[in-house]
N, C-alpha and C positions, 0 to 999 in steps of 0.2 A: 776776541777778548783773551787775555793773560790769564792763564791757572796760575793761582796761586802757589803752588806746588813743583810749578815748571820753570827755573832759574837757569840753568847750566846746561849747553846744547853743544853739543861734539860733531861739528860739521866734516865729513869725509869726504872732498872732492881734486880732484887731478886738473884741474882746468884754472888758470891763477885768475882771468875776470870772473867767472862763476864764485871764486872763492871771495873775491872782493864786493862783488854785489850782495852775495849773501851775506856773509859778517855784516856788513854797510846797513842790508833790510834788517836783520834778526837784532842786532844791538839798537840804532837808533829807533826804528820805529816798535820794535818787540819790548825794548827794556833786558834782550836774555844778556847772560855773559856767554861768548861765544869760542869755544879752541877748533881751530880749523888744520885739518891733517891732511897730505897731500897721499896719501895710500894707508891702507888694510894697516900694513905690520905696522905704521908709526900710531894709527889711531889705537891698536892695539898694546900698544907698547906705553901711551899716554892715558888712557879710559882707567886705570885704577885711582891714579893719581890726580884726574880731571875730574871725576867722578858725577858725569851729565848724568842731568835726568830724559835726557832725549838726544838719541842718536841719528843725523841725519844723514844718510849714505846716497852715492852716488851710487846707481846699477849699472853705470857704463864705462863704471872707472876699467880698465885693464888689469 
């Protein structure tokens, strides 16, 4: 179930199908709005200005 509170997710993943599948689940079936960053510095560099309420990171990114 959707928190009401939880709109805007900052997915951080290195892997471009991982990246597709996840936007694809988290927007259609979640409803979130989703910015997907391909490394550290760029999610870094986007998170003030994208301003998620949930950041999803990959731990195997490099």
């Amino acid at each position: 179930m959707k928190d009401p509170g939880l709109h805007r997710i900052l997915f951080v993943e290195d892997d471009p199908d991982i990246q597709m599948v996840g936007k694809m689940a988290l927007e259609a079936i979640g409803g979130f709005t989703v910015l997907v960053c391909n490394s550290g510095i760029e999610a870094l560099a986007r998170l003030e200005e994208f301003d998620p309420d949930l950041v999803l990171l990959d731990v195997m990114m490099p």
